[in-house]
C-alpha positions as CSV (number, residue, x, y, z in Angstrom):
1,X,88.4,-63.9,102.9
2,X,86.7,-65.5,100.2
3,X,83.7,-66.4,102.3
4,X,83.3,-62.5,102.9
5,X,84.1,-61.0,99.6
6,X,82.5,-63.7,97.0
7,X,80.7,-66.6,99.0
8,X,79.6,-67.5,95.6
9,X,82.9,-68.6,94.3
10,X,83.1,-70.9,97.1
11,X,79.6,-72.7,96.3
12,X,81.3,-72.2,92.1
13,X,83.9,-74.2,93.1
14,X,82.0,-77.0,95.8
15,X,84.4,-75.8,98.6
16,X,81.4,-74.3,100.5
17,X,81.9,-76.1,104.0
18,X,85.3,-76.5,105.7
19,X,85.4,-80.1,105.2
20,X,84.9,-79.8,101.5
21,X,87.7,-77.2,101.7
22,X,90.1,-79.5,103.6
23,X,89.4,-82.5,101.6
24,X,89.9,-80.8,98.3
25,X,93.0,-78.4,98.9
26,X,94.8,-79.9,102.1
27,X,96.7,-82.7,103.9
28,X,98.0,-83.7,107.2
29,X,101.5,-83.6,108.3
30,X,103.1,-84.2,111.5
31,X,106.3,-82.3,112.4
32,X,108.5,-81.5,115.4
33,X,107.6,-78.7,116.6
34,X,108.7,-76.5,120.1
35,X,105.8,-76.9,122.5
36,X,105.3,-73.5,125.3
37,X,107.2,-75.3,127.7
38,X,110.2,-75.9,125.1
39,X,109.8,-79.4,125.0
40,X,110.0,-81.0,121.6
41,X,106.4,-82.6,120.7
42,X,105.5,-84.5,117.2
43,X,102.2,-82.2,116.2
44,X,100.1,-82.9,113.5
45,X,98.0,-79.9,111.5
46,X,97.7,-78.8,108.3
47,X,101.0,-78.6,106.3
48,X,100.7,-80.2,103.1
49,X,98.5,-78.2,100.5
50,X,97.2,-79.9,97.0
51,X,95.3,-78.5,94.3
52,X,97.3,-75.2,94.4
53,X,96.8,-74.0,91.0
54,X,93.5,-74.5,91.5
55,X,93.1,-72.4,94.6
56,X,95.3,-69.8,93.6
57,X,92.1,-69.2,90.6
58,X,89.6,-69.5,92.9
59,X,91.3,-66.9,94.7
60,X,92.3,-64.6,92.2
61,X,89.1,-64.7,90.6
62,X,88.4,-62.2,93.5
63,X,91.2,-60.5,94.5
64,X,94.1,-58.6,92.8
65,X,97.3,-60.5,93.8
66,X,100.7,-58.1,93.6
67,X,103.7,-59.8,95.8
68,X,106.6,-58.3,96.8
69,X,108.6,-60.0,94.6
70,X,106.9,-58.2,91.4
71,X,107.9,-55.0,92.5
72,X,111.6,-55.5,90.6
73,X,111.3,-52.0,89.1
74,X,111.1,-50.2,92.5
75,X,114.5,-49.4,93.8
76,X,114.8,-50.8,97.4
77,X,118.1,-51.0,99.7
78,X,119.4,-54.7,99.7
79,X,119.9,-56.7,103.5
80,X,123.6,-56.7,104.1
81,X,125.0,-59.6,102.9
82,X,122.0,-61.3,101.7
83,X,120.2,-62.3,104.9
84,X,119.2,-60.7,108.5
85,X,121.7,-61.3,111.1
86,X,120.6,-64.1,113.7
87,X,121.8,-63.4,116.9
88,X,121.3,-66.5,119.3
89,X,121.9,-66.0,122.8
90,X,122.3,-68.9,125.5
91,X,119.6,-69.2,128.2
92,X,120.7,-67.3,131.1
93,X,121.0,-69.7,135.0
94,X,117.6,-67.7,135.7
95,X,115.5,-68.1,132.1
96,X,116.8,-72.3,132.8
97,X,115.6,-72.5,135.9
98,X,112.3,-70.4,135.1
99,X,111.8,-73.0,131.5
100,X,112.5,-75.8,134.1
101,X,109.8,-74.5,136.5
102,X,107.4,-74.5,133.1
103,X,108.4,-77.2,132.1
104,X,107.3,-79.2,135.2
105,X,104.3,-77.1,135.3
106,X,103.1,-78.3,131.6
107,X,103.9,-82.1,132.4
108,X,101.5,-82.0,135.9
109,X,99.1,-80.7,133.4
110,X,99.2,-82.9,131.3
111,X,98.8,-85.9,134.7
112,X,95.7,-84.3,135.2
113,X,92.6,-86.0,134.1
114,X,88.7,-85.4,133.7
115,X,87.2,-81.8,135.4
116,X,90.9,-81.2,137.1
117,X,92.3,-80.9,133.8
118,X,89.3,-78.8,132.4
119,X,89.5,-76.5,135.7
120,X,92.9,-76.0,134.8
121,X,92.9,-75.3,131.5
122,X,94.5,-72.1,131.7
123,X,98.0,-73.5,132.3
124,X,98.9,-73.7,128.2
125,X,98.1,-70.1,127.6
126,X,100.0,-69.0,130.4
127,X,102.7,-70.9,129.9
128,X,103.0,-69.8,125.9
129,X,102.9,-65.9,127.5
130,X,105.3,-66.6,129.8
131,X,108.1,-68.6,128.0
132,X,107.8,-65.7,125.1
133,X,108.2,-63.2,128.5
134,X,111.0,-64.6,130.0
135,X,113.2,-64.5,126.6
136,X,112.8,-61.0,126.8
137,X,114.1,-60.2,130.4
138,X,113.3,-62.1,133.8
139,X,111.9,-58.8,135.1
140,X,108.4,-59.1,132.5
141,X,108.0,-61.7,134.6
142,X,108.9,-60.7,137.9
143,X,109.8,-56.6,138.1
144,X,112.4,-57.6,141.1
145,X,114.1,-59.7,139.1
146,X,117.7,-59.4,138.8
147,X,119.0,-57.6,135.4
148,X,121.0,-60.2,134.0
149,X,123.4,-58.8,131.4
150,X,123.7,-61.3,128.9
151,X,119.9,-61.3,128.6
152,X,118.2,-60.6,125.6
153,X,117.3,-56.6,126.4
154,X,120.9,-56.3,127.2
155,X,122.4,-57.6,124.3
156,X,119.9,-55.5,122.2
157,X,121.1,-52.4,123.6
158,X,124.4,-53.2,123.5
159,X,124.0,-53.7,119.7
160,X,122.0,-50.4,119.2
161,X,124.9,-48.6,120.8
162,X,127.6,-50.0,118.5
163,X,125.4,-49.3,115.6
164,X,124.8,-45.7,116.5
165,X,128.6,-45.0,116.4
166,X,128.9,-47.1,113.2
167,X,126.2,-45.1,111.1
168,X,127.0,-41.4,113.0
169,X,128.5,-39.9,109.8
170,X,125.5,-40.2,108.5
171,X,122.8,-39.9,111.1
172,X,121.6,-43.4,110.5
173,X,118.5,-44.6,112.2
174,X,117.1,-47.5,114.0
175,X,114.1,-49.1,115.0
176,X,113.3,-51.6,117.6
177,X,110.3,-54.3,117.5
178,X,108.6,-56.1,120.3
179,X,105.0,-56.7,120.9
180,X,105.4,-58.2,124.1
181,X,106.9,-55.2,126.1
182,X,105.1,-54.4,129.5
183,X,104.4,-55.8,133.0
184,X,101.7,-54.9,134.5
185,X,100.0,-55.9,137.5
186,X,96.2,-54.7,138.8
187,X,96.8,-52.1,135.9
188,X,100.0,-51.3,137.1
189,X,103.0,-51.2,134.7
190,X,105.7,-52.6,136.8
191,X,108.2,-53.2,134.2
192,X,108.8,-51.5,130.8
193,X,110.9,-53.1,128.3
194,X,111.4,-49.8,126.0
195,X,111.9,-47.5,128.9
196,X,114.5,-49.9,130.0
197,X,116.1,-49.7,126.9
198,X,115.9,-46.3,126.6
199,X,117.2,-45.7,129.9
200,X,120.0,-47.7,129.3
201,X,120.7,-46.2,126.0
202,X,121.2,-42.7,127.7
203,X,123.4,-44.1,130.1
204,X,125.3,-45.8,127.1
205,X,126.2,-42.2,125.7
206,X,123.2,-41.8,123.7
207,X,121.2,-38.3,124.3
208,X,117.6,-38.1,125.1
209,X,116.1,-36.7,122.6
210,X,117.3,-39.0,120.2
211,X,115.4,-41.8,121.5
212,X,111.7,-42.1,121.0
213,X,109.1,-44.5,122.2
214,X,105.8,-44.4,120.1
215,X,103.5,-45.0,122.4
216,X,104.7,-41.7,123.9
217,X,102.7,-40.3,120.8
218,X,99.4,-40.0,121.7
219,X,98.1,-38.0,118.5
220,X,98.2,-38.5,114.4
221,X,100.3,-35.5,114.7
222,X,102.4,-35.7,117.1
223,X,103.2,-39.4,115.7
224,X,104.3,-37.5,112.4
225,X,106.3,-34.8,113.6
226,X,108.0,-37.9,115.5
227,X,108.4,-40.0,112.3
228,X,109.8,-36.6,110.7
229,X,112.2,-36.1,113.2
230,X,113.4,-40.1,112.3
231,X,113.8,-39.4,108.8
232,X,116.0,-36.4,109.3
233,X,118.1,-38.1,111.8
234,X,117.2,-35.4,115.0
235,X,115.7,-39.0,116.0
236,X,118.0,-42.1,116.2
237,X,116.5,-44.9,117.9
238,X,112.8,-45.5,117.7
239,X,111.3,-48.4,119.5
240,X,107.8,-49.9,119.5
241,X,105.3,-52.9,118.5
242,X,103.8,-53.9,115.3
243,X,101.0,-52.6,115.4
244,X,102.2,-49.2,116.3
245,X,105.8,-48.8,114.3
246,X,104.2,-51.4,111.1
247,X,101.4,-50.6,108.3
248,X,101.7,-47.0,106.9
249,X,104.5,-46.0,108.8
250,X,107.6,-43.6,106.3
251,X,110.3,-43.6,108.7
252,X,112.4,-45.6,106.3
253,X,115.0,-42.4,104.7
254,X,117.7,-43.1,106.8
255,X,116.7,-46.3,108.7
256,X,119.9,-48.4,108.6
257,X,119.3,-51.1,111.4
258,X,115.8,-53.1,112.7
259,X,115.8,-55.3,115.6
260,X,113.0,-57.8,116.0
261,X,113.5,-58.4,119.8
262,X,110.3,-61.4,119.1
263,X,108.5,-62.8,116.6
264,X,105.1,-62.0,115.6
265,X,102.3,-64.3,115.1
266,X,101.8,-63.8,111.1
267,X,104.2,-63.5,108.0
268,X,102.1,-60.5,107.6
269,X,103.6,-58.9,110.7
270,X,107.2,-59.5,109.6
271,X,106.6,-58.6,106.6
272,X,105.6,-54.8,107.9
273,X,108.3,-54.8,110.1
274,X,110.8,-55.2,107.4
275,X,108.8,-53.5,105.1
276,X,110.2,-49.7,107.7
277,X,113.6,-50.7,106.2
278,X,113.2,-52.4,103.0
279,X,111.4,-49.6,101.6
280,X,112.0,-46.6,98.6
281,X,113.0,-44.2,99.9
282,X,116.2,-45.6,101.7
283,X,119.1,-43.7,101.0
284,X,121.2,-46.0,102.7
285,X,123.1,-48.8,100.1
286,X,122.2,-51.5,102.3
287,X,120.4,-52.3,105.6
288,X,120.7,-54.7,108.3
289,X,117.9,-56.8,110.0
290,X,119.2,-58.5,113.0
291,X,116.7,-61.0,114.9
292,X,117.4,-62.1,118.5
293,X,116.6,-65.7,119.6
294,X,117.2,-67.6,123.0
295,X,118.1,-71.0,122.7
296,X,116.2,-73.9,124.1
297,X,112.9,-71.1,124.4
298,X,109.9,-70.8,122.9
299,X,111.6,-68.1,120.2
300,X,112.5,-71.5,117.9
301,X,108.6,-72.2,117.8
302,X,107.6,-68.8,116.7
303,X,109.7,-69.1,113.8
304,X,108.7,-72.2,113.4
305,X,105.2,-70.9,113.2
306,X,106.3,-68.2,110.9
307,X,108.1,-70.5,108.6
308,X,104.8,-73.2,107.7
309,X,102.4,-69.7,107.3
310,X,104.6,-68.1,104.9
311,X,105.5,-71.4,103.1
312,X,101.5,-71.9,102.5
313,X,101.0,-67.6,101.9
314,X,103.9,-67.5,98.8
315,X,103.3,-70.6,97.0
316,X,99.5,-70.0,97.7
317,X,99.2,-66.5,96.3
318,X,102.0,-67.5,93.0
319,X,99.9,-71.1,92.4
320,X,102.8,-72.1,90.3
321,X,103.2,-75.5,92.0
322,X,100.3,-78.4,92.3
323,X,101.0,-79.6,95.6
324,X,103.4,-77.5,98.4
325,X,106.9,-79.7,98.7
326,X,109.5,-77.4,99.3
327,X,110.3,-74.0,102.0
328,X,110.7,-71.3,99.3
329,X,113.2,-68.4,99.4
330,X,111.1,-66.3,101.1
331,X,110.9,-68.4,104.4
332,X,114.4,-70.0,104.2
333,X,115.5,-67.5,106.8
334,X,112.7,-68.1,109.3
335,X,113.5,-71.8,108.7
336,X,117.5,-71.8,109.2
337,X,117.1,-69.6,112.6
338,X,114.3,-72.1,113.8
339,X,117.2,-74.4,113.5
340,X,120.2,-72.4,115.1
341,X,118.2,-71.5,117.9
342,X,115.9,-74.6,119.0
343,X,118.8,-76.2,120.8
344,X,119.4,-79.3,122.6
345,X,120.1,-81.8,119.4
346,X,120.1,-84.7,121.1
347,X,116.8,-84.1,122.4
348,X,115.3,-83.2,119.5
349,X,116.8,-86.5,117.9
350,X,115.3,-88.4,120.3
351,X,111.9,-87.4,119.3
352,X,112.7,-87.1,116.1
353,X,113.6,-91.2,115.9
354,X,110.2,-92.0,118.2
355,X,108.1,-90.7,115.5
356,X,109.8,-92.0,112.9
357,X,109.7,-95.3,114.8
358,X,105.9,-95.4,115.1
359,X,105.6,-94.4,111.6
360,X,107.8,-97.2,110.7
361,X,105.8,-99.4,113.2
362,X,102.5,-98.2,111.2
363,X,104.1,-99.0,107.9
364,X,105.0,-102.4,109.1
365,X,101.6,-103.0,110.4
366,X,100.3,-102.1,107.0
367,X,102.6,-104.3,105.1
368,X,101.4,-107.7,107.2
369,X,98.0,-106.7,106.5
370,X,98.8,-106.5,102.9
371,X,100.8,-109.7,103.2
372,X,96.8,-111.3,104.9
373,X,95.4,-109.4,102.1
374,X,97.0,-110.3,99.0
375,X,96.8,-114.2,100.3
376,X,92.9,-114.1,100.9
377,X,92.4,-112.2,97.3
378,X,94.5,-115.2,95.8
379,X,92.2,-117.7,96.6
380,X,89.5,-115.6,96.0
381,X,90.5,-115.4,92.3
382,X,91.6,-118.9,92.0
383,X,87.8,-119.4,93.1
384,X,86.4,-116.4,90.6
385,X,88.5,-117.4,87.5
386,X,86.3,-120.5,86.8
387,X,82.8,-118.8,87.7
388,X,83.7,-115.8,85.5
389,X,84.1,-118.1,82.4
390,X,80.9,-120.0,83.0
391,X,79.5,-116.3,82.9
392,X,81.0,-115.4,80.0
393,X,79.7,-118.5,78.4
394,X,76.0,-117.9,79.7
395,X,76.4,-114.0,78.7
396,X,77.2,-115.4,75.4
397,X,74.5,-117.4,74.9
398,X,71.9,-114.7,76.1
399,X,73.7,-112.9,73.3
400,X,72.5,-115.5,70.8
401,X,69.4,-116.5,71.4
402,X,66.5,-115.4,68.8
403,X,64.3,-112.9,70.3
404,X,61.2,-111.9,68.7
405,X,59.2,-109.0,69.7
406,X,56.4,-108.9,66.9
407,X,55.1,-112.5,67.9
408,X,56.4,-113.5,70.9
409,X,55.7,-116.7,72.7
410,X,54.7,-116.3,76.3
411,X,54.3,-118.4,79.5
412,X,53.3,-117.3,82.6
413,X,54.3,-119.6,85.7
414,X,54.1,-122.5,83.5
415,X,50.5,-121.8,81.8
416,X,51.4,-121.0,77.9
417,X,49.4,-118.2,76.8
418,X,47.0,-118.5,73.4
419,X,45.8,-116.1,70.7
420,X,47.5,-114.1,68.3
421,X,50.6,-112.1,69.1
422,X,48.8,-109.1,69.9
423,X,46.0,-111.0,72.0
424,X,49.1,-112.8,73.9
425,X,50.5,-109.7,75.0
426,X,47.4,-108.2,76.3
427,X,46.7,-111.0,78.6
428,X,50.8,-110.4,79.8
429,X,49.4,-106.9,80.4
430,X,46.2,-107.6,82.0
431,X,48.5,-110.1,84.5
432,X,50.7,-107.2,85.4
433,X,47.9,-104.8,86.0
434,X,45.7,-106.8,87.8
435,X,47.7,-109.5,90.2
436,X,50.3,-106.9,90.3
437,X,50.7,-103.4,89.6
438,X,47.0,-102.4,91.3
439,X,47.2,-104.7,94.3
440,X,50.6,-103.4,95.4
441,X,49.4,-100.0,95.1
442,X,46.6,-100.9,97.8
443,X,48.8,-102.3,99.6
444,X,51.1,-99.3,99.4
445,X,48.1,-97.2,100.9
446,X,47.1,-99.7,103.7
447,X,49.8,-100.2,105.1
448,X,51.9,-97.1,104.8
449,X,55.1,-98.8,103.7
450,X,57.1,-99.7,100.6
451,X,55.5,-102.9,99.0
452,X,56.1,-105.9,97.0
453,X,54.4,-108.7,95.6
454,X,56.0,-111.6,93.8
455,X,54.1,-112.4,90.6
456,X,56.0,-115.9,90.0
457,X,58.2,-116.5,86.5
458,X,57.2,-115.6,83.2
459,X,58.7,-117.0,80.2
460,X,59.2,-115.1,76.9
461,X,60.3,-116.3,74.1
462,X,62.2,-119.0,75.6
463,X,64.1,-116.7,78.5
464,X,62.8,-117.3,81.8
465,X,62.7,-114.3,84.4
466,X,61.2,-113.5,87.6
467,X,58.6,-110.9,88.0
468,X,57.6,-108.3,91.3
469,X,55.7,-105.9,91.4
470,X,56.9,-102.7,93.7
471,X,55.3,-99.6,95.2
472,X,57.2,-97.2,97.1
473,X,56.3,-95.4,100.2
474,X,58.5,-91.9,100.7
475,X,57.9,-88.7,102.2
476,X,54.8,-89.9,103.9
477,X,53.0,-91.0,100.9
478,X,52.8,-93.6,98.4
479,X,54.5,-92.9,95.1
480,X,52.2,-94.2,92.8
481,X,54.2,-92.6,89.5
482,X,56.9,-94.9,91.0
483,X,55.3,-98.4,91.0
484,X,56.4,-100.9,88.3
485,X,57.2,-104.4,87.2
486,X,60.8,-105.7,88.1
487,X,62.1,-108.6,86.6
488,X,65.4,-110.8,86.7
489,X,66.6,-113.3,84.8
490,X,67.1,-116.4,86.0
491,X,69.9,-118.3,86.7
492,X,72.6,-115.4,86.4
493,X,74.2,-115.4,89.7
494,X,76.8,-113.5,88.2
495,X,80.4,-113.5,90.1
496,X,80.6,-109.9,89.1
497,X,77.7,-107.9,90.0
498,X,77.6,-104.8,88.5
499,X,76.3,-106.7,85.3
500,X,73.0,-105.4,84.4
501,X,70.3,-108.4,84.8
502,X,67.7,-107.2,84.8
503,X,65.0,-103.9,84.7
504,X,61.7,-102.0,85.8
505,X,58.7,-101.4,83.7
506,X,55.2,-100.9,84.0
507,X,53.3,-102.3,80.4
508,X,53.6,-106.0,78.7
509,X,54.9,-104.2,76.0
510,X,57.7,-102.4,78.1
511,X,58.8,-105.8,79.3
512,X,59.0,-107.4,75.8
513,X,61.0,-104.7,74.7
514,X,63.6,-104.2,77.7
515,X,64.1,-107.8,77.7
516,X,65.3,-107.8,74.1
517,X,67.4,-105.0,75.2
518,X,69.1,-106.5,78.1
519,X,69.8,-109.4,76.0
520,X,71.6,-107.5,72.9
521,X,73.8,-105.8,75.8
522,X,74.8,-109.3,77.4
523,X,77.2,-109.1,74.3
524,X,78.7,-105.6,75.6
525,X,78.9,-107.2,79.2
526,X,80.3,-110.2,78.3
527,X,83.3,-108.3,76.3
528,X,84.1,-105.8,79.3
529,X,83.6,-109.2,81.5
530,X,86.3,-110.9,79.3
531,X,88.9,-108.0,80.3
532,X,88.0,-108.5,83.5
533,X,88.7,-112.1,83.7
534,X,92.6,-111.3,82.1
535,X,93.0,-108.5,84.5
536,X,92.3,-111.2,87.1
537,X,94.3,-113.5,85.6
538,X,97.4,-111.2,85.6
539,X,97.0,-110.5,88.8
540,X,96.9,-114.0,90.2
541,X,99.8,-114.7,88.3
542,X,101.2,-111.8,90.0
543,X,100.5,-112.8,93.5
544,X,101.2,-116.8,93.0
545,X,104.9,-115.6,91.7
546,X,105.5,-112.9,95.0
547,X,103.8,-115.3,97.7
548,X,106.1,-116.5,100.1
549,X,108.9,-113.3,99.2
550,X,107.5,-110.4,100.4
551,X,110.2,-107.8,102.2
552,X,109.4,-105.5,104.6
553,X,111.9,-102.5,102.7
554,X,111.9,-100.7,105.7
555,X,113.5,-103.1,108.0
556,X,117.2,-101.6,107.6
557,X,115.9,-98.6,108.4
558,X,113.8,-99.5,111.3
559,X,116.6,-101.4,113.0
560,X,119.2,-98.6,112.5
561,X,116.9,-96.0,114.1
562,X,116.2,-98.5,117.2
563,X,120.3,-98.5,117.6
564,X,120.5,-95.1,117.2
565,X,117.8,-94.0,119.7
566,X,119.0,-96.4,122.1
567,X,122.4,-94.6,122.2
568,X,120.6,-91.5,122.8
569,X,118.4,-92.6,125.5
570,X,121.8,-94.1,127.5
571,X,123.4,-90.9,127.0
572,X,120.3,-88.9,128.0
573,X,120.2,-91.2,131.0
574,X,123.7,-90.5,131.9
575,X,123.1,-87.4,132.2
576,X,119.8,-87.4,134.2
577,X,117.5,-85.8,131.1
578,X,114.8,-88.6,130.9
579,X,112.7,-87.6,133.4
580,X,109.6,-87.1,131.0
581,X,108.1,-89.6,133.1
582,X,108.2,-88.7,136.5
583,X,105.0,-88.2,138.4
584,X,104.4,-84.5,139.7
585,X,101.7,-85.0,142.6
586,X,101.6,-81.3,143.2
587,X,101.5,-78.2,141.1
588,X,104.9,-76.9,141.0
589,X,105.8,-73.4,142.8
590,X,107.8,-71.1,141.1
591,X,109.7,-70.4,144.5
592,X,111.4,-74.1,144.7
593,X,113.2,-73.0,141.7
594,X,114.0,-70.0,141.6
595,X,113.8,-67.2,143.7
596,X,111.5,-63.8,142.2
597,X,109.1,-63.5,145.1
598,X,105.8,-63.8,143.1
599,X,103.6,-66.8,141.8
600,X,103.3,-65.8,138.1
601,X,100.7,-68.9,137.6
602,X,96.7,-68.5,139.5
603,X,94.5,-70.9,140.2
604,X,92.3,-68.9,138.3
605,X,91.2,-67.6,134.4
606,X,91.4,-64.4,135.4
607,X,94.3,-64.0,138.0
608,X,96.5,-65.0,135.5
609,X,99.9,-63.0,134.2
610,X,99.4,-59.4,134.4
611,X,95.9,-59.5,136.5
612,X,97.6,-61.8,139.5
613,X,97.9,-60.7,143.2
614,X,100.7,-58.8,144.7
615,X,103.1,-61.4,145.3
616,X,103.5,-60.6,149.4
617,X,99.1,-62.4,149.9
618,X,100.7,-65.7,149.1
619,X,97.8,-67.2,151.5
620,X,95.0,-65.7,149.3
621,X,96.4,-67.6,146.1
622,X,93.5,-69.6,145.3
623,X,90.6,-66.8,145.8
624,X,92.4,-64.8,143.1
């Protein structure tokens, strides 16, 4: 968003390119999560967010930022008793045997390797649409399915028809969400989960025209004069998707119940859906949100999903908090019905101690390493202590020595040069110039590379350095306003070599003087080098008194998860549940476990879900 609306506040901030972004406001986490298949799977993404004040200014520099939770002055009916109802409903015989079926299907994909795997790459996608499908009612995935009554549709409607009776007196509404609601195949709707309702609704005792789909609304009109109808209570029961019954929809006068049959993808989307019901407007006292879930199904993921977005949206937008720790009040709800509904604990504990296991493991692994590490920088020190005193010493007496720059007494690889002070440092000049400064330059230019020329030692003064001359080559040229004299001094092989010995000029004059220079600061260098050498004392001290009693403090912990997850796995044995490792040589068939007369995976992109086959050309599977 920021990107489209201000892309400079991005390049104001230096979060211009994803990876600056990621680097600067985010962090990795793994967590269990509910794969499509409803298996339990450690994934790692983006969870952790730093730097939150931060972003929450760079983002309201611009963009207005209102939540819902600042509009205290605008009265708004309350959710009976505090929360949405969560209803969670066991998996039917058919929706186990269809999960096992997916199941199976997602581990042979996951057996499959190189261009099998890539020509079957479809299997994911179609097994996320499905699981979410078969929560609903078997027949969105088969329309000959058998009408199981403790499915989800059916438990909806039997709720819809005990609130109808229960808010008659005052013609209280409801509305129904689902964004997954149709079957269709080659075009065809062959299953229709509102008409199902609705047809079961009438045969419950509700009339006709209270009922309303919609999608049966074609027109901005007509689509009013429905939602007028709703808020004067000629219309009890409306049912439809997000995107149709959400943003800029008033039906909210006399709305008493919502049902969320699924979960959307974004906060955003549940926050519109509530947002019918929790609305000004209400007369009613209080409303009721209920949410249905299926156990052991892909419905624990979507809230899971739901839960991490609106963690990151809330504390994002309020930027009250540096760094995102804690599931606010806002997505408690999503969180607690993640939990009631994911199902299978022991399962879930299983994977839960594996990760924490390798984690552990990883810890462990980093521990010995520190254990190699701290041992080799102890003898490293016990090596460095001595050297850095001799440096200090030599530092010291760089520091002292007299250093004149008026007449200065100069040697030039052993020859002592003559004259007066001013003649002396012409002829250190002219040598510069002439054996090096010039020459390298020519060299520069024949040879099209960076060159250097070693000019011997020059002593000034008393303080013998080394002298080169140097000529760059960059950008297809040779930088001639980049040639100079370097010089070193000798004998300081310092042990810490960030110490400055030495510089670049290009006069006789510019030497004298930076070498005077560089020997004032061997003062400064040998002072910060003296804190140095008690830091490094400090910490040998440190590491000579902890050798030898270092304690992995994870241990405990490690060998009570290995008990614990070995209990599991013989119980999960005993009852025949590890069999994440079996081989599957084949893809499985839907009709070895259950019985629904149609193939609901293709061997194809494109004959998948709702464009497959008719179920009866079994034999032309594969060219769809």
């Amino acid at each position: 968003m920021v990107r489209y609306v201000s892309p400079e506040t991005l390049d104001e901030f230096n979060v211009d390119t994803f990876d600056r972004f990621a680097s600067t406001f985010t962090q990795t986490e793994t967590a269990l999560e509910i794969d499509a298949a409803g298996r339990f799977k450690m994934v790692t993404r983006f969870s952790k967010y730093t730097n939150i004040v931060e972003l929450s200014k760079m983002f309201r520099s611009c963009a207005d930022v209102i939540l819902s939770e600042d509009l205290k002055d605008i009265p708004r009916p309350p959710i009976k008793d505090g929360h949405p109802e969560q209803i969670n409903i066991p998996r039917t015989a058919t929706v186990t045997d269809f999960m096992k079926y997916l199941c199976d299907t997602y581990c042979w994909f996951e057996q499959l390797t190189g261009d099998d795997k890539k020509d079957w790459s479809h299997i994911p996608i179609c097994i996320y649409t499905l699981s979410r499908k078969a929560t609903l009612d078997m027949r969105m995935i088969a329309a000959n399915a058998a009408d199981e009554p403790d499915s989800k549709l059916n438990i909806c409607v039997r709720k819809v028809i005990e609130k109808y009776h229960h808010y008659d007196s005052i013609k209280g509404t409801q509305i129904i969400f689902s964004d997954l609601h149709q079957l269709t195949v080659c075009g065809i709707v062959k299953f229709d989960v509102f008409r199902e309702i609705k047809r079961k609704l009438i045969a419950g005792g509700i009339p006709e025209n209270e009922i309303a789909i919609v999608n049966d609304y074609k027109t901005d009109k007509q689509r009013q004069d429905c939602f007028d109808l709703v808020n004067r209570g000629e219309i009890r029961v409306i049912m439809g998707s997000t995107a149709k019954l959400g943003t800029g929809v008033n039906i909210q006068e006399r709305l008493a119940v919502a049902h969320h049959l699924d979960a959307p993808f974004r906060p955003a989307d549940m926050e519109q859906r509530d947002g019918r019901i929790i609305r000004q407007g209400n007369i009613l006292p209080e409303v009721e949100i209920i949410r249905y879930g299926m156990m052991e199904t892909l419905d624990a993921g979507m809230y899971q999903i739901l839960t991490r977005k609106q963690k990151f949206i809330n504390d994002g937008m309020m930027g009250r908090r540096r760094n995102l720790a804690e599931i606010n009040d806002a997505s408690i709800d999503y969180a607690t019905f993640s939990a009631n509904i994911s199902g299978n604990p022991l399962m879930q504990r299983k994977v839960e101690l594996e990760t924490r296991l390798r984690e552990i493991q990883s810890l462990e692994y980093q521990f010995r390493r520190n254990i190699r590490r701290n041992a080799d920088l102890q003898c490293e020190l016990t090596k460095a202590i001595p050297q850095m005193e001799i440096d200090i010493e030599k530092m010291e007496e760089f520091a002292r020595m007299p250093f004149s720059t008026e007449h200065p007494e100069i040697e030039l690889n052993g020859q002592k040069l003559e004259g007066t002070a001013e003649y002396r440092i012409k002829q250190l000049a002219h040598y510069l110039m002439n054996k090096g400064f010039y020459p390298v330059i020519e060299k520069a230019k024949h040879t099209y590379e960076t060159q250097t020329i070693e000019l011997g030692f020059a002593k000034i003064n008393g303080v013998e350095i080394i002298l080169t001359a140097y000529c760059p080559f960059e950008d297809f040229r040779v930088c001639e306003d980049k040639a100079c004299i370097r010089y070193r001094l000798t004998g300081t092989n310092y042990y810490n070599g960030r110490i400055k010995t030495g510089s670049e000029v290009t006069t006789g004059t510019g030497l004298i003087t930076s070498l005077k220079t560089l020997l004032v600061n061997q003062a400064k260098y040998a002072d910060e080098e003296r804190k140095n050498l008690e830091l490094a004392r400090q910490r040998l001290a440190q590491l000579e008194e902890t050798a030898g009693h270092e304690n992995f403090k994870y241990a405990d912990e490690r060998n009570a998860a290995q008990n614990e997850l070995n209990g599991i796995l013989y119980e999960l044995n005993a009852k025949n549940l590890l069999d994440d490792d079996r081989k599957i040589t084949r893809m499985p068939r839907l009709e070895d476990y259950i019985e629904l007369g149609v193939e609901v995976i293709a061997d194809k992109v494109e004959a998948v879900v709702e464009d497959m086959p008719e179920p009866e050309i079994e034999d032309d599977r594969k060219s769809a």
